[in-house]
N, C-alpha and C positions, 0 to 999 in steps of 0.2 A: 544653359540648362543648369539648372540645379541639384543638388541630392542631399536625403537623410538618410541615417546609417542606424541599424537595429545589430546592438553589439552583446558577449557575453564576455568574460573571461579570456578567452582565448583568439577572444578579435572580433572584429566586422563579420556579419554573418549574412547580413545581404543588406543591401542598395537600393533606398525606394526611388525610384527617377520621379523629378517634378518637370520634364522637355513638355513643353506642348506637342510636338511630335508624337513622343512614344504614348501621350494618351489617344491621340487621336488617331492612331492608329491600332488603340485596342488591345497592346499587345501583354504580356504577364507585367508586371510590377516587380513581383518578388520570386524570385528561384525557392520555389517553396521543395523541389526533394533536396536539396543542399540544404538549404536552411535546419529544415527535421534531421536530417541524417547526423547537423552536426550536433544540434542539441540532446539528439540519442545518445551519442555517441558519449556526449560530454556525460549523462546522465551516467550510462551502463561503466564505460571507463574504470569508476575506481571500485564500486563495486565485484566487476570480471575479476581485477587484480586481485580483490580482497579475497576470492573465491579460489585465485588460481595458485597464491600464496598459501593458502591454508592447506589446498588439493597435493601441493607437492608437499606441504610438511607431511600428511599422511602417507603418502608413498614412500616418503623414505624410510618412515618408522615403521611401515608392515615391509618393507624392504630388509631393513635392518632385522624385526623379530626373525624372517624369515632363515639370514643368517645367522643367529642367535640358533633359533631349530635345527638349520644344518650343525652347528660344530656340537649342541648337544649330542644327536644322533649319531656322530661320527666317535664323539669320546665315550657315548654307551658302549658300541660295537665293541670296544677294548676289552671291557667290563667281561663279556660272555667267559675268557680264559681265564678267569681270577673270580668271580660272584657264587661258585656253588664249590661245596666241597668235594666233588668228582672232577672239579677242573684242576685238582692238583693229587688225582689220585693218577699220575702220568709214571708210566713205566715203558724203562729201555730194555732193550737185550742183545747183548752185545755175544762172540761167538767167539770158540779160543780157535777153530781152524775155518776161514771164510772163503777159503776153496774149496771145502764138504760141505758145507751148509751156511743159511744164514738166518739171521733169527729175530723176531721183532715182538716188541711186545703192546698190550692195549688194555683198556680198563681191565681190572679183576686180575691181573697177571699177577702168580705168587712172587715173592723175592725170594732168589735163592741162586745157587749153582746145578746145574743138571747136565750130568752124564748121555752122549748122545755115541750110539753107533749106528753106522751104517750099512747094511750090506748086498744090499738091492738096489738099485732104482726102478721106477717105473718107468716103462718104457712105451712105443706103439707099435705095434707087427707092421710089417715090411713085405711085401711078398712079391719075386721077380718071376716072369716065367721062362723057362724055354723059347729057343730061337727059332723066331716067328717068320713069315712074306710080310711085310712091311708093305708091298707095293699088291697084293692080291688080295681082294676083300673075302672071307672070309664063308660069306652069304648072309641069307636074311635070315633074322631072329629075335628072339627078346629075352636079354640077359638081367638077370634080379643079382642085386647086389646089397648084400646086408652088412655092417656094421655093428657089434654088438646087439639089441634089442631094435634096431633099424633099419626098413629097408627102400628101395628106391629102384625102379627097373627104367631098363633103357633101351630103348628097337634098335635094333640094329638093319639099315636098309642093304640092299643085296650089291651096291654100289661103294659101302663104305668099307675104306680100310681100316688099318690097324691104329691111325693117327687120327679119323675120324672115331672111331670108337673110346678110343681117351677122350679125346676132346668131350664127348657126348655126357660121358661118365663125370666130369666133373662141372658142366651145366645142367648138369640133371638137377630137376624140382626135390626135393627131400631127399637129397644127399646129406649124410649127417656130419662127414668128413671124409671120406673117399677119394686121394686124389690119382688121377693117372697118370704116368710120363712113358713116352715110349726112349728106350735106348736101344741107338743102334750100333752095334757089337758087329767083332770080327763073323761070327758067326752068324748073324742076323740081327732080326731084330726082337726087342727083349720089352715086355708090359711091367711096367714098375707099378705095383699097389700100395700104396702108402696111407696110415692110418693117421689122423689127426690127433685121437685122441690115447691116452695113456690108460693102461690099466689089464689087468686080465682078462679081464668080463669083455672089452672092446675087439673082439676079436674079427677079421674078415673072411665074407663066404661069397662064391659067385654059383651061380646056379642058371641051366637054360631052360624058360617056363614055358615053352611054346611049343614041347613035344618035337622038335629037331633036333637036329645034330651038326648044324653047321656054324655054333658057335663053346661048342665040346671042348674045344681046347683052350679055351679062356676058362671054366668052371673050377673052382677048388673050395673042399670045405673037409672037417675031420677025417673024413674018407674016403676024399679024393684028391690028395696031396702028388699026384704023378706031375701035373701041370706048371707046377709053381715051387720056388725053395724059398723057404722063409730067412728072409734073411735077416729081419730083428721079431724075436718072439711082442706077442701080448702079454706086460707081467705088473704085477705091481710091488710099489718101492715097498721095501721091508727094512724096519729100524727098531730100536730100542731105546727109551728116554728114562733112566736108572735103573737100570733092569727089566722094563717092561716093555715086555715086545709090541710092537703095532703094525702094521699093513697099510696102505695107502694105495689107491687107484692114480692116484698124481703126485708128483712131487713137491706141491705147495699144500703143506700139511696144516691146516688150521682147527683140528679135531683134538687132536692128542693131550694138551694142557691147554687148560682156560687161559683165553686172551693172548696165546701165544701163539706167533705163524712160524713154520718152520722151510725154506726154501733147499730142498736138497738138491747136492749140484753132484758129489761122487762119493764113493763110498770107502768108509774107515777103514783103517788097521782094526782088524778085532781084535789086536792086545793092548792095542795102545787109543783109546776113546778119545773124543772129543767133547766138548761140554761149550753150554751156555750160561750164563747170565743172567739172572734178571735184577734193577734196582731202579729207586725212583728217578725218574729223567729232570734231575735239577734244571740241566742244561734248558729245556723247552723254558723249563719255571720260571726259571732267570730273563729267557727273552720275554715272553709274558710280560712278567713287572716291568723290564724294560721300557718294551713298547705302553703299557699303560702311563709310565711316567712320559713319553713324547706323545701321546695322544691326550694329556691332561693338558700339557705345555702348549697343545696348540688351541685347545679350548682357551684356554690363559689371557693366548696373545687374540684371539676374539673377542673374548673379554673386555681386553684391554681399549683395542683399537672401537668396539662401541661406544663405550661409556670415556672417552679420554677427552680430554682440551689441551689445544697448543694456547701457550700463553703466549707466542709469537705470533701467530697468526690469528690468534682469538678464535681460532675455528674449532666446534665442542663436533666431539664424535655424533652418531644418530640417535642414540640410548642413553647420552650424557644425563645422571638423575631419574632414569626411570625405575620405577618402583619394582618391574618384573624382574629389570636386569640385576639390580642391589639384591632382591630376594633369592635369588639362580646362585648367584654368586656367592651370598652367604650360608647359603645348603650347602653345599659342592664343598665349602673350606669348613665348617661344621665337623663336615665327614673326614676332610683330610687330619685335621688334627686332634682327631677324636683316641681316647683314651679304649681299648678293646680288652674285654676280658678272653683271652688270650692261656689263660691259665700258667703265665708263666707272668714275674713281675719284671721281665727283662727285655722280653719281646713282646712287648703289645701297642707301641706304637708303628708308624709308618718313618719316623726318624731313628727309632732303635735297629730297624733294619736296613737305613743307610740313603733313606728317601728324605732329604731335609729341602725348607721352600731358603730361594733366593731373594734377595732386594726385591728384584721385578715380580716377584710371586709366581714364580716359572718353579717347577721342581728337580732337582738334582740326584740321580741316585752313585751310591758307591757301591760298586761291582762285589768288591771284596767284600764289605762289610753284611750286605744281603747272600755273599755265598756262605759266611761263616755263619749266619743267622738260619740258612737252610741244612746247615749241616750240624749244629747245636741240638737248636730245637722244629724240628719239621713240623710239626704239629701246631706249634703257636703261630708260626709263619702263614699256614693256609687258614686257621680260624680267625688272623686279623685281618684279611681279604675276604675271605668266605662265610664266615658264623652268621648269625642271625643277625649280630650286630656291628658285622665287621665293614671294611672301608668299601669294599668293590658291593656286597651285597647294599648296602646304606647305599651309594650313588645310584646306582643303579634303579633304585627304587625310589627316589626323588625324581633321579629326570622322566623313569616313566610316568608318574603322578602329572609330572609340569605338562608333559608334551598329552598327556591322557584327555580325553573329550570333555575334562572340568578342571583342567590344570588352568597354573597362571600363564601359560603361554597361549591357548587355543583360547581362552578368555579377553585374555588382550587382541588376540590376531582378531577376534569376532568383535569387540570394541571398535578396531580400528577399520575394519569392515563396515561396519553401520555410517561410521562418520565420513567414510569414503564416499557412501552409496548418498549417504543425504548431501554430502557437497555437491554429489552430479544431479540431485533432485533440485536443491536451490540454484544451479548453474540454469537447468530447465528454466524452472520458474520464472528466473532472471531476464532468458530469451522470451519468454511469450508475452512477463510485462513489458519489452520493450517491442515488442511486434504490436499490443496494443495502443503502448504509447505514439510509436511512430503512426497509426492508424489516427487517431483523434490528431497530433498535431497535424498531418496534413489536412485533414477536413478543416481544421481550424484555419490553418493559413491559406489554404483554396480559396475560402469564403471572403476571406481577409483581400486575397489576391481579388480574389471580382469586382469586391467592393472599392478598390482603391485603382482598379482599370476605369472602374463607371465613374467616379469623383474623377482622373486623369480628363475621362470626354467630356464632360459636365462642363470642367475646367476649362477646354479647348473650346468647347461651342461659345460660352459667356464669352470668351478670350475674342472668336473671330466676330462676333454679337457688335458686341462694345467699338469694335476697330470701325465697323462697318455702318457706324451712327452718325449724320451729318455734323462736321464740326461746325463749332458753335462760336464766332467771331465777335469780339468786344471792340464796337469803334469809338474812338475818345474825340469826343470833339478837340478840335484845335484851341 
């Protein structure tokens, strides 16, 4: 048997047999889905790759933008404590006796020292009763129990006792703070009523609405006090803040002076007062700039790590050259060493208050050099952060531009969206000319394939033709 070989590049791709056998038996010639598959295959091959090479360079780069977005978003967030001139209108208040009182201060708080006495607190009434049967109910009835401006009633069934009726009293629906406890005393047993809330006006009443008498001896209100002894009145805290008296229904006072909360805990020597505080809270200010200089340093090292190349490994970061990240990068430093009219010719950089950039382009601040500049001049400190044209308001207002619905990042993100979306369209494309190509080359070598079965028979018949023809004997004379 013989054979011819139909080869490409990549080798022998099929075998045409010349056996008289195998024609005359009819059978294929050529493996024609082998054949097509491999010439597909050879066809699609570097094209896929070209496709699939391209496919990952954009993933990494909308990959990378995306980190680029996160670390901008994350060094805005800084921004908020430092970008307006209310972010450093921050006041403390500190307290000279923090066993009477304590004291805190909030925007609009005045500066100054202030005179505090005390000599009330508010309290919440108390009320215990008389020695009760703890273990005999009572009867049935329905007790209304108020609280201040609030009321809330309770049935009393003819089964419960004195431990059931508490209980009752503070799962009750619109209860406003009423709580019950029973104590049980040498004497018996004793109904504790207990107010939640503080003030005069919060006072408690019990009352029975149902026209009986067999819960009479729970009742107590202005004028009918025989039942029950008060044992912490209803009152509210009374003080003075420079001489000016006040009232209060609680003792978290946040009425009295603007932006100031007042927490009274007992009450003063009226010869000898107490006093607060109030002055600018550098301390917050200082952590502020702090953290914005570690949240710039991390931007930095993002920065850094996209756009960088090891010349040891020849490996360039994601962003290495790209024109968004150069642009990002040269706003943000724009801002940092921008000159701010500051009104002061001493403090209007971000180096004159102790923020200077490192080798690596990371920032450094000095602690001391920014407390002496806060305490110099306060004023120029917050308009080089904050002004119209200061450092945190300027940053702040580029990365929202960049990151905004016509920035250079949502521009590029939607750039590299497009090119994504048409690589997966050409990747398509790719598949269905090669499902047509595979369609035509099998029709093609089918045909091929019949025709070269029917030549194999043709072959074979002449072949047994010929054998089966009288041989033809040449005799020589002698």
């Amino acid at each position: 048997m013989s054979t011819s070989s139909v080869s490409n590049n990549s080798g022998p791709v099929v075998s045409v047999a010349s056996d008289s056998s195998a024609g005359a038996a009819g059978g294929s010639v050529i493996n024609v889905s082998s054949l097509v598959s491999q010439l597909v295959a050879a066809t699609q091959a570097p094209q896929q790759a070209l496709i699939a090479n391209q496919t990952q360079e954009v993933t990494t780069q909308i990959s990378a933008l995306g980190t680029l977005k996160s670390a901008l978003s994350t060094f805005q967030s800084s921004l908020t404590a430092l970008d307006t001139p209310s972010a450093f209108q921050l006041q403390a208040a500190t307290s000279s006796d923090p066993t009477a009182f304590s004291a805190a201060a909030g925007p609009g708080a005045p500066s100054g020292t202030y005179s505090v006495s005390i000599s009330q607190l508010a309290q919440a009434q108390q009320l215990l009763s008389g020695p009760l049967d703890s273990s005999t109910p009572p009867g049935a009835g329905t007790l209304s129990l108020t609280l201040g401006s609030t009321s809330f009633k309770v049935t009393v069934a003819a089964t419960d006792t004195l431990t059931n009726i508490a209980a009752a009293i503070n799962s009750a629906a619109g209860n406003p703070g009423i709580s019950a406890t029973v104590l049980q005393g040498a004497d018996g047993a004793h109904l504790l009523l207990s107010s939640a809330l503080t003030g005069a006006t919060d006072t408690i009443s019990a009352s029975e609405t149902d026209g009986g008498t067999a819960l009479a001896g729970l009742t107590y209100d202005t004028g009918n006090t025989a039942n029950y002894t008060q044992e912490a009145a209803a009152q509210d805290a009374a003080f003075s803040i420079s001489g000016v008296n006040f009232t209060s229904s609680t003792n978290t006072v946040t009425s009295a002076m603007s932006g100031v909360t007042l927490n009274l805990m007992s009450t003063t020597d009226a010869t000898t007062p107490a006093s607060f505080t109030v002055s600018t809270d550098t301390s917050t200010l200082e952590s502020n700039i702090s953290d914005f200089v570690t949240a710039y340093n991390a931007l930095q090292s993002s920065f850094a790590s996209l756009g960088s190349f090891d010349a040891t490994s020849g490996t360039a970061g994601p962003m290495m050259g790209s024109a968004v990240l150069t642009g990002i990068q040269n706003q943000v430093q724009r801002a940092l060493y921008s000159i701010v009219d500051t009104g002061s010719p001493t403090y209007n950089t971000l180096a004159s208050i102790g923020i200077t950039t490192q080798r690596d382009g990371s920032l450094s601040l000095n602690s001391a050099t920014l407390s002496a500049a806060l305490g110099t001049n306060f004023s120029a400190v917050s308009k080089l952060f904050s002004s119209t044209s200061g450092v945190a308001t300027s940053l702040n207002a580029q990365i929202t531009t960049a990151l905004g619905a016509n920035g250079s990042l949502t521009s590029a993100g939607k750039t590299l969206t497009d090119r994504e979306n048409a690589l997966t369209d050409k990747s398509n494309q790719l598949s269905a000319q090669m499902d047509a190509l595979t369609a035509s080359l099998t029709k093609q070598y089918a045909a091929l394939n019949t025709l070269l079965s029917s030549l194999q028979s043709t072959s074979a018949y002449l072949t047994q033709a010929f054998a089966s023809l009288p041989k033809v004997q040449s005799q020589q004379s002698s």
